[in-house]
BAFI-3210 file (N, C-alpha, C; in Angstrom, 3 decimals, decimal comma, padded with zeros to 6 digits):
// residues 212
n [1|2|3|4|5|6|7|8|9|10|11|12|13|14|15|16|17|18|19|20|21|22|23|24|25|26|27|28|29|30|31|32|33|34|35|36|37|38|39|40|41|42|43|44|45|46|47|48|49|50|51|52|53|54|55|56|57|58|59|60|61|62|63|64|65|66|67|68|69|70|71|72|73|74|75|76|77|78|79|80|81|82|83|84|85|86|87|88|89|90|91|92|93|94|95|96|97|98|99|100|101|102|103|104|105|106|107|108|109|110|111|112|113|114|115|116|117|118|119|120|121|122|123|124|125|126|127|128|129|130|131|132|133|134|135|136|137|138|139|140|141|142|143|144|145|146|147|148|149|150|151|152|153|154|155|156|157|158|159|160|161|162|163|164|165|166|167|168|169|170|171|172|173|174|175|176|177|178|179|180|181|182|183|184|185|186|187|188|189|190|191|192|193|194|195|196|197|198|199|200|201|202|203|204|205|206|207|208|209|210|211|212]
n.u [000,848|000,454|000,463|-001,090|000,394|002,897|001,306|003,248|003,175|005,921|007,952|007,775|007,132|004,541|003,301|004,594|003,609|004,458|003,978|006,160|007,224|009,947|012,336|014,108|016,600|017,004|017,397|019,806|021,698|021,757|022,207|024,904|026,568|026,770|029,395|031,079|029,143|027,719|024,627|022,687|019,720|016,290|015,450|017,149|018,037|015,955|015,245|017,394|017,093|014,959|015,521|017,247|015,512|013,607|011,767|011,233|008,380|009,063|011,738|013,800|016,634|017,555|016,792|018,502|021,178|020,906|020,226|022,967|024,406|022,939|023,910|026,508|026,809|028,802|031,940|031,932|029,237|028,357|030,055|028,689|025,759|026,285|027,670|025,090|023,744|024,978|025,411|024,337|022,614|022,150|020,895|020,844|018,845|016,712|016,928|016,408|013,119|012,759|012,527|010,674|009,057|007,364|005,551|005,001|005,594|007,171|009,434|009,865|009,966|011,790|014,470|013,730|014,455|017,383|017,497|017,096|018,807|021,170|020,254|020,646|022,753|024,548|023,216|024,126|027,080|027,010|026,441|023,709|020,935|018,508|016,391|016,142|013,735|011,516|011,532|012,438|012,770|013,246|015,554|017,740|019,069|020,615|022,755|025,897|028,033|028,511|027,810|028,346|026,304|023,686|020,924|019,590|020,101|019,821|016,792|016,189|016,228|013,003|012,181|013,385|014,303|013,960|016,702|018,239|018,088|018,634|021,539|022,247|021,778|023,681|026,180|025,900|025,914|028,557|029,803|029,030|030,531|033,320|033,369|032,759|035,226|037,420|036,649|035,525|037,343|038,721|038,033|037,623|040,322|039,443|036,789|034,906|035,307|034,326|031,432|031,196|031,344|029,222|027,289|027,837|027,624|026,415|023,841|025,462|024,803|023,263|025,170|025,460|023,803|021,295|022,061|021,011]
n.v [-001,182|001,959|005,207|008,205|011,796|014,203|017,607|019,229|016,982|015,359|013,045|009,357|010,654|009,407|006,940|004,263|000,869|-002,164|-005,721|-008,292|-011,513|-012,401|-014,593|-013,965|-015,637|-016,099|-013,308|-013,017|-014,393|-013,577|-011,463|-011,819|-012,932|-011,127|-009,860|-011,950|-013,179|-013,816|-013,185|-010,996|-010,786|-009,861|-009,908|-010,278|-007,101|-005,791|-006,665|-005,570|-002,639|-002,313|-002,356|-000,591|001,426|001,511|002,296|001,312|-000,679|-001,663|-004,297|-002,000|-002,556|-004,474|-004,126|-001,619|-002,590|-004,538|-002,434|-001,503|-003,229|-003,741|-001,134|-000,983|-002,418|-004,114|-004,601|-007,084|-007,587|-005,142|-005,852|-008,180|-006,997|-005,412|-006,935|-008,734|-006,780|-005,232|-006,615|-005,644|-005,905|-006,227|-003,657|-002,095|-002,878|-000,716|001,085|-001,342|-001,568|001,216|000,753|-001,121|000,326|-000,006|-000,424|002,864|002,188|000,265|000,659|002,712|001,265|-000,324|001,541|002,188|-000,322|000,195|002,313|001,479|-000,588|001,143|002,956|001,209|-000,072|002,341|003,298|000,780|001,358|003,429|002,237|001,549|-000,050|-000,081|-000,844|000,339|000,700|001,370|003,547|006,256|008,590|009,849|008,029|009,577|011,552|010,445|009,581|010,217|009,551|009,306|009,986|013,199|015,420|014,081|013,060|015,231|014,787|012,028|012,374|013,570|012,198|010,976|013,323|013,573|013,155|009,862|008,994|011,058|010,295|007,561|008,478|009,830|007,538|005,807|007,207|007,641|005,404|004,613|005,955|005,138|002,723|003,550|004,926|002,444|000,784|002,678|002,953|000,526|-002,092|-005,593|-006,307|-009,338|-009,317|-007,098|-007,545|-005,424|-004,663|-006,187|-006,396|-003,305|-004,096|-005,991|-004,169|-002,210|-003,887|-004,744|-006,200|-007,847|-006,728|-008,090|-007,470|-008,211|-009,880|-011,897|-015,566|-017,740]
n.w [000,000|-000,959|000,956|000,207|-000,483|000,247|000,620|-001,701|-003,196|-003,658|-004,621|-003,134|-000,792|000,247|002,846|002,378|002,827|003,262|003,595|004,504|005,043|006,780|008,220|011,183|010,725|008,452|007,191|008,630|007,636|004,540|005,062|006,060|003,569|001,840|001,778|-000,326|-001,499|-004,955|-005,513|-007,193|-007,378|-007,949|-005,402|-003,682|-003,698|-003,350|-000,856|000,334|000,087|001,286|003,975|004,095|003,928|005,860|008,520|011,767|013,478|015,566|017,370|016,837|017,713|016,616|013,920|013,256|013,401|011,113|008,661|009,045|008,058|005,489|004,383|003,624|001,355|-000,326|-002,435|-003,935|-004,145|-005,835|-008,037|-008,951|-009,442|-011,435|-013,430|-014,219|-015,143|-017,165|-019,732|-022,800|-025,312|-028,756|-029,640|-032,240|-033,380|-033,145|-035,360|-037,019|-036,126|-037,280|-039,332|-040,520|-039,789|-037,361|-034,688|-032,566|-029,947|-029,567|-030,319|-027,945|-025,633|-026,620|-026,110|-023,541|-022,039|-022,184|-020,983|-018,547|-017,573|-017,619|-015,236|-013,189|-012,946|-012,929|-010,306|-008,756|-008,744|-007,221|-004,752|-003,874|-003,394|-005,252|-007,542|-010,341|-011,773|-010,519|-009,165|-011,046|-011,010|-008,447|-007,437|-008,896|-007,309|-005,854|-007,172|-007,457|-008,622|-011,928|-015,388|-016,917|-016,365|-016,616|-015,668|-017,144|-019,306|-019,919|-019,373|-021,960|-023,810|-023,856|-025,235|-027,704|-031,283|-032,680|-034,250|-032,285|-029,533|-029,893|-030,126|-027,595|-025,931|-026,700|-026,195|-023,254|-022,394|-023,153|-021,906|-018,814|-018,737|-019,042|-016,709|-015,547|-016,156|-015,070|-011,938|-011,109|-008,929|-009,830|-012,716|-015,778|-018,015|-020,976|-020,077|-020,194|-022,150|-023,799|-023,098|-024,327|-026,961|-027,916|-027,293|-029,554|-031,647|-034,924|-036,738|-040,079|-042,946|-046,368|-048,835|-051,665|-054,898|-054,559|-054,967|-057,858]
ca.u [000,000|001,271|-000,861|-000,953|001,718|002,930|001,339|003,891|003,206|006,922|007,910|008,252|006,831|003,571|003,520|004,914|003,354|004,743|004,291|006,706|007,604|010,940|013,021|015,215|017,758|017,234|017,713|021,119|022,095|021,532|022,935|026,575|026,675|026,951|031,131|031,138|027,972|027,475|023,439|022,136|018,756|015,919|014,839|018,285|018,221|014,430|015,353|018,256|016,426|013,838|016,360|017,720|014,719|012,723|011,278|011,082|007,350|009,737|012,857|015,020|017,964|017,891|017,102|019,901|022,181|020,680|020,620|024,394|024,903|022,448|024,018|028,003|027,191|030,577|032,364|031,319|028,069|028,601|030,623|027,430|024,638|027,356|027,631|023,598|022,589|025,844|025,156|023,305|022,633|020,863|020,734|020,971|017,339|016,029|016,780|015,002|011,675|012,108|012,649|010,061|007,287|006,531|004,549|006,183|005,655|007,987|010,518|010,079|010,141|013,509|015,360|013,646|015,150|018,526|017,939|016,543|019,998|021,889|020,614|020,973|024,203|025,105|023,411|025,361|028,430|026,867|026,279|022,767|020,507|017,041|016,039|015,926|012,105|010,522|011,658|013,237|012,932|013,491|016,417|018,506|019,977|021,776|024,203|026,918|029,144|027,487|028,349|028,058|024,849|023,225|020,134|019,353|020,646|018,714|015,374|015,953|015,375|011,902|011,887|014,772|014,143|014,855|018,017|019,102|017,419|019,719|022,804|021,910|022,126|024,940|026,890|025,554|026,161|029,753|030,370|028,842|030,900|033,996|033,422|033,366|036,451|037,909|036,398|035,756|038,507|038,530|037,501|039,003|041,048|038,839|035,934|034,362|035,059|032,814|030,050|030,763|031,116|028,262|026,023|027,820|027,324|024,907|024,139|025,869|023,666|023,851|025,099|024,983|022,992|021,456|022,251|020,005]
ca.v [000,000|003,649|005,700|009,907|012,059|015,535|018,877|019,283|015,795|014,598|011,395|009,146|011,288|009,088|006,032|002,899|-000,571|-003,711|-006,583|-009,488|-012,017|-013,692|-015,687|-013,608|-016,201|-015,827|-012,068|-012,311|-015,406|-012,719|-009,895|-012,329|-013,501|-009,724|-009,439|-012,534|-013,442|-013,706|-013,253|-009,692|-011,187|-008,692|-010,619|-009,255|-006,026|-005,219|-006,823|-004,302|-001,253|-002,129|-002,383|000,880|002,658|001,307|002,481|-000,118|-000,223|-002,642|-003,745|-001,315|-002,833|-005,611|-003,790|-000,690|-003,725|-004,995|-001,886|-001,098|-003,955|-003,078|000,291|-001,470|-002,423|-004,460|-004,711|-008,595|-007,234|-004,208|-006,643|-008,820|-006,034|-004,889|-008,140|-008,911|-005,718|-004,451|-006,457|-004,655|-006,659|-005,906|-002,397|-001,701|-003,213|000,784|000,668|-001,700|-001,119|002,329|001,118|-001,594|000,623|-000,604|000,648|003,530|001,551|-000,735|001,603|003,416|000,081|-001,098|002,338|002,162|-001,043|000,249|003,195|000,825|-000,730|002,477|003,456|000,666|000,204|003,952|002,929|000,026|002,222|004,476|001,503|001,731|-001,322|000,196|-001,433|001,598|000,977|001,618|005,208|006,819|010,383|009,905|007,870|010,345|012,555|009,153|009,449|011,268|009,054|009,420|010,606|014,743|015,969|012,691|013,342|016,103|013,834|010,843|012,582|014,384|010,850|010,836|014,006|013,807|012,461|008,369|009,320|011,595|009,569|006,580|009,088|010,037|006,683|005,212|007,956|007,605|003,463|004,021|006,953|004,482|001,758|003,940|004,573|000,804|000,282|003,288|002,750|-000,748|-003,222|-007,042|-006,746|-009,573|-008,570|-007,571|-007,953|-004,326|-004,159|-007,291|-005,352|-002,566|-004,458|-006,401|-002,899|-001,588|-004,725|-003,848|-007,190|-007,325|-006,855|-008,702|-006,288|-009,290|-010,322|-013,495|-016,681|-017,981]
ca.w [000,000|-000,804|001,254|000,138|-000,605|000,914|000,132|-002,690|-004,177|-003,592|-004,660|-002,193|000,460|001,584|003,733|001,779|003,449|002,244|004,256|004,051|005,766|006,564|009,663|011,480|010,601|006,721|007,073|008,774|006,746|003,524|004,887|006,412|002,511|001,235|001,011|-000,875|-002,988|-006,495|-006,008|-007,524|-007,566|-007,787|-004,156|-002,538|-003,773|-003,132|000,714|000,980|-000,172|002,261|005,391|004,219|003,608|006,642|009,773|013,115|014,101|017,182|017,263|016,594|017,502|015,363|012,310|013,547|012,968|009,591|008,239|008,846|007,193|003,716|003,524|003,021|-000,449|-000,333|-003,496|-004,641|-004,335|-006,657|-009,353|-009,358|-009,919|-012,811|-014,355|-014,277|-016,152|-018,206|-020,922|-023,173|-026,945|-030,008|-029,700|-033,345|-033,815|-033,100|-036,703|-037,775|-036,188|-037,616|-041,022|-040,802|-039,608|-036,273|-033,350|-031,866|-028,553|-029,423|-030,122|-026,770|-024,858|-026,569|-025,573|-021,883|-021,626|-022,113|-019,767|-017,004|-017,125|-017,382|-014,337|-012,311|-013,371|-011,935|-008,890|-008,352|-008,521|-005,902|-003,703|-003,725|-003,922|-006,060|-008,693|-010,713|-012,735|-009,551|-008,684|-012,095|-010,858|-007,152|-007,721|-009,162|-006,633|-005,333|-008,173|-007,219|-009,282|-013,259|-016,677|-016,433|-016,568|-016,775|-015,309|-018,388|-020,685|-019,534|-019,663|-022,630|-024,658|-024,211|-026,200|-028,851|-031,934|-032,643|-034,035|-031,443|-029,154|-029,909|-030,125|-026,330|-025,057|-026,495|-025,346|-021,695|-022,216|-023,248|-020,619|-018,089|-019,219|-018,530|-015,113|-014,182|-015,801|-014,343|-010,474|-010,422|-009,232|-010,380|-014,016|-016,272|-019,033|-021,584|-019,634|-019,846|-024,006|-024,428|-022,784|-025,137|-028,810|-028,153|-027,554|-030,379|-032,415|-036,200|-037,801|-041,547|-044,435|-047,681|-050,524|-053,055|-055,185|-053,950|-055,820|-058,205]
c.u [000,887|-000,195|-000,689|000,135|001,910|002,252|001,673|004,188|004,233|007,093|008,266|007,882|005,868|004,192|003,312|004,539|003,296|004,554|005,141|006,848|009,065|011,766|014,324|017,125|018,052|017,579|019,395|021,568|022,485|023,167|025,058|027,067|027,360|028,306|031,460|030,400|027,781|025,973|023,093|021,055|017,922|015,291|015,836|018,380|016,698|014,459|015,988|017,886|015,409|014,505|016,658|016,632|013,608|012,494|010,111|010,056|008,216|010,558|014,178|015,956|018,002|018,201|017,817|020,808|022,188|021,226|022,014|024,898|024,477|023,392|026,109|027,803|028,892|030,600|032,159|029,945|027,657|028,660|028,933|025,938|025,064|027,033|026,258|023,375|023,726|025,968|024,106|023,382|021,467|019,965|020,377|019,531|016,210|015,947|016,150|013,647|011,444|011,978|011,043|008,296|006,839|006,354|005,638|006,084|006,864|009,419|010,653|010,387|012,254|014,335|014,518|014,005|016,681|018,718|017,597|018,246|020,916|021,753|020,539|022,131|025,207|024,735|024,195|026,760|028,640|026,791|025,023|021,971|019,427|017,455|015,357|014,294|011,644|010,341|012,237|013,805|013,465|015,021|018,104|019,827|020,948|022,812|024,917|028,389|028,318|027,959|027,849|026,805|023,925|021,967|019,107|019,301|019,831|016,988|015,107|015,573|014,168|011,611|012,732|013,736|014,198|016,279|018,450|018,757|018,666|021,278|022,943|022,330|023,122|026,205|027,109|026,018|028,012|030,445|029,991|029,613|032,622|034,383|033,413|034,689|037,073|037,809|036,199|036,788|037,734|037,699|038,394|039,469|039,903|037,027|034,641|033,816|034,541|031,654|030,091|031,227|029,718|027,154|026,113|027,797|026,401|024,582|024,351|024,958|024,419|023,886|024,993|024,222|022,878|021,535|021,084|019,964]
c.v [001,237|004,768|007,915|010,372|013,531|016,667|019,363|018,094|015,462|013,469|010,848|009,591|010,661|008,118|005,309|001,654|-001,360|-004,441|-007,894|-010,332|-013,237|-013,841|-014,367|-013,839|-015,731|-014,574|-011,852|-013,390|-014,024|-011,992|-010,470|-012,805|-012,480|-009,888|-010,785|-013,321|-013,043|-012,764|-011,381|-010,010|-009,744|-009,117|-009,647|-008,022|-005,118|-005,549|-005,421|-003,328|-001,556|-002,043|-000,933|001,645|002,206|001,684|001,363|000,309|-001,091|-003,366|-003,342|-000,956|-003,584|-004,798|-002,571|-001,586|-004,566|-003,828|-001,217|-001,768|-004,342|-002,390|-000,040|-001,760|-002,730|-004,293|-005,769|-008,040|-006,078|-004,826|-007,263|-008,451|-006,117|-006,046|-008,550|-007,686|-004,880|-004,906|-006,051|-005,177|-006,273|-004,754|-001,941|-002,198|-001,778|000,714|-000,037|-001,821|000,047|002,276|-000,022|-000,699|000,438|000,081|001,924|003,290|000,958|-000,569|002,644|002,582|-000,319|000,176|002,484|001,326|-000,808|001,605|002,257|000,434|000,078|002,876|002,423|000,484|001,001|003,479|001,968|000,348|003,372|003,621|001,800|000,686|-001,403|-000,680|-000,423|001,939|001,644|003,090|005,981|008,089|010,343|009,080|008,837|011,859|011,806|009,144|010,222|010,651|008,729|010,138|012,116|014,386|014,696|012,629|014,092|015,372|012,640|011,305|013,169|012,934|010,802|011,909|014,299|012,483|010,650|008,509|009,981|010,619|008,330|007,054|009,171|008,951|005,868|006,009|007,683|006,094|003,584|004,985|006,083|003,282|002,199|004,070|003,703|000,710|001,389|002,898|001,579|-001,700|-004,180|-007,340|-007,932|-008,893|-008,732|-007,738|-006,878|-004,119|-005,332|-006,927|-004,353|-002,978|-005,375|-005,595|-002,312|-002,550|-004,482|-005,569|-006,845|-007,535|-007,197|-007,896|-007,158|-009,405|-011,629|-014,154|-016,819|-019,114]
c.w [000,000|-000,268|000,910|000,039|000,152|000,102|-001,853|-003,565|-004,595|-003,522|-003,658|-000,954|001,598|002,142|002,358|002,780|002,620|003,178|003,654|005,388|005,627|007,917|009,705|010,721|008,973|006,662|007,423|007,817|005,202|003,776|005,011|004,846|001,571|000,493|-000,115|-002,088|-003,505|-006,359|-006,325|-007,595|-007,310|-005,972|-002,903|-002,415|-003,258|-001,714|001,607|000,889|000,880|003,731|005,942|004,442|005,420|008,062|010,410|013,654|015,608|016,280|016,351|016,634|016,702|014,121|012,025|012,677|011,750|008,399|008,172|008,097|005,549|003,630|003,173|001,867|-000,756|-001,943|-004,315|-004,961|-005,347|-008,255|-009,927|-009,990|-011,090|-013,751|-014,787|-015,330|-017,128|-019,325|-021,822|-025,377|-027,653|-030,085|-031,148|-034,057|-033,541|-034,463|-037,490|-037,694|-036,797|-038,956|-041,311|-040,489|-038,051|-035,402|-032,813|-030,536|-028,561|-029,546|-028,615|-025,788|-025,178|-025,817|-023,722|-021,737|-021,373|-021,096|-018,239|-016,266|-016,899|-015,521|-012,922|-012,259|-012,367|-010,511|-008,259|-008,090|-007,615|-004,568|-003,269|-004,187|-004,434|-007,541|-009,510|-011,519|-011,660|-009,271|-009,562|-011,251|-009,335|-006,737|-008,110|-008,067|-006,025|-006,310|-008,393|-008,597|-010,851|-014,171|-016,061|-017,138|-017,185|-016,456|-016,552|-019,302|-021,103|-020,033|-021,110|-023,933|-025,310|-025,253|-027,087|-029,996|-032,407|-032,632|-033,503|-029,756|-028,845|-029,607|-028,351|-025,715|-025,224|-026,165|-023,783|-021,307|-022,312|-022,153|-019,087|-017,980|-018,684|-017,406|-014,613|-014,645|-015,490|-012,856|-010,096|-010,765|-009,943|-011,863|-014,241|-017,430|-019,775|-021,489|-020,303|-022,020|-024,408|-024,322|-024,409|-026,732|-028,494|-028,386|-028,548|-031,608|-033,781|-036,751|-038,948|-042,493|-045,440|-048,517|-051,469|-053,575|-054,432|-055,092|-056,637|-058,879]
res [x|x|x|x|x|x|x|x|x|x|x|x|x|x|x|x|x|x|x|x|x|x|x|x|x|x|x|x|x|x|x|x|x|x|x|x|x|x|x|x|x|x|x|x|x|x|x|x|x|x|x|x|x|x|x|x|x|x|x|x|x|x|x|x|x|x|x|x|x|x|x|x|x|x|x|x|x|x|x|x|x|x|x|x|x|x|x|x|x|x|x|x|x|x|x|x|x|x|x|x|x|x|x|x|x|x|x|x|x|x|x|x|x|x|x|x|x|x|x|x|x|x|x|x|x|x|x|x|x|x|x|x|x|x|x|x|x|x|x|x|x|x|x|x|x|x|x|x|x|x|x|x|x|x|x|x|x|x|x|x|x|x|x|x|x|x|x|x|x|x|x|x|x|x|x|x|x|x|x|x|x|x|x|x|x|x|x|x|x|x|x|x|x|x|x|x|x|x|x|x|x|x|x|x|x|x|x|x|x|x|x|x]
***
């Protein structure tokens, strides 16, 4: 349940009620797993955003002590977000829905897919555990670490042409792409420029005649 919002209809502002339920034990089990597990699941990351973001109707020591341990965002845990959503394939199909005609849904869908990852991505490099669909706009002031003016840039999509449109985000994909291998350790060799030839991948067209 999201119940009302402030005055000034700030995101985020009313009362959020989720109920879940899970075992003490499974919660610290999770959280002792952090510096070392693979899992980016959307299960872990939607746990940890709720640790962080949550207020203790009781106790509020326990979950003092959970939440110190969401808001570390170790470094395994960083790699693993990264690795889950940095590949980014078959980009170059903007093109051909625009040549075949097709919905302009389906063209707004493929480039929101590649901003969804964009900005989880960034958050992952802020150490922040949203799952970026949920909060686009409210999200954003968490990214201290982000291509310049990224924010501008990002929104300006929805209103740029296809082709600028497309220009926009592979900019922001290969400026995002930079900053991991600049700030994040333990790539392997190689690792970072597989991400970016696969996004910049075109399939080859036949200039031939075909056989006959």
């Amino acid at each position: 349940m999201f119940i009302r919002h402030d005055a000034q209809r700030t995101p985020k502002s009313g009362l959020q009620v989720e109920v879940v339920h899970l075992r003490v034990q499974t919660v610290n089990r999770l959280l002792d797993e952090l510096d070392f597990s693979e899992d980016a699941s959307d299960f872990k990351l939607d746990l940890l955003r709720g640790l962080v973001d949550g207020v203790p109707m009781s106790g509020h020591g326990l979950l003092m002590t959970w939440q110190t341990k969401a808001r570390s965002f170790p470094d395994a845990l960083m790699q693993a977000v990264i690795r889950r959503f940095a590949v980014m394939e078959y980009f170059w199909r903007w093109e051909m829905y625009l040549e075949r005609g097709g919905p302009r849904s389906l063209l707004a869908a493929h480039f929101w897919a590649v901003q969804q990852r964009l900005l989880t991505l960034l958050l992952a490099l802020n150490r922040q555990p949203v799952l970026a669909a949920k909060w686009t706009r409210s999200v954003m002031p968490l990214l201290e670490v982000a291509p310049v003016q990224f924010q501008q840039r990002f929104e300006a999509v929805d209103r740029a042409t296809h082709a600028e449109a497309a220009a926009l985000l592979i900019a922001l994909v290969d400026e995002t792409y930079d900053l991991i291998e600049r700030t994040v350790p333990g790539w392997k060799a190689g690792e970072v420029q597989r991400w970016r030839t696969l996004f910049h991948y075109h399939r080859p067209l036949w200039q031939e005649q075909p056989p006959t």
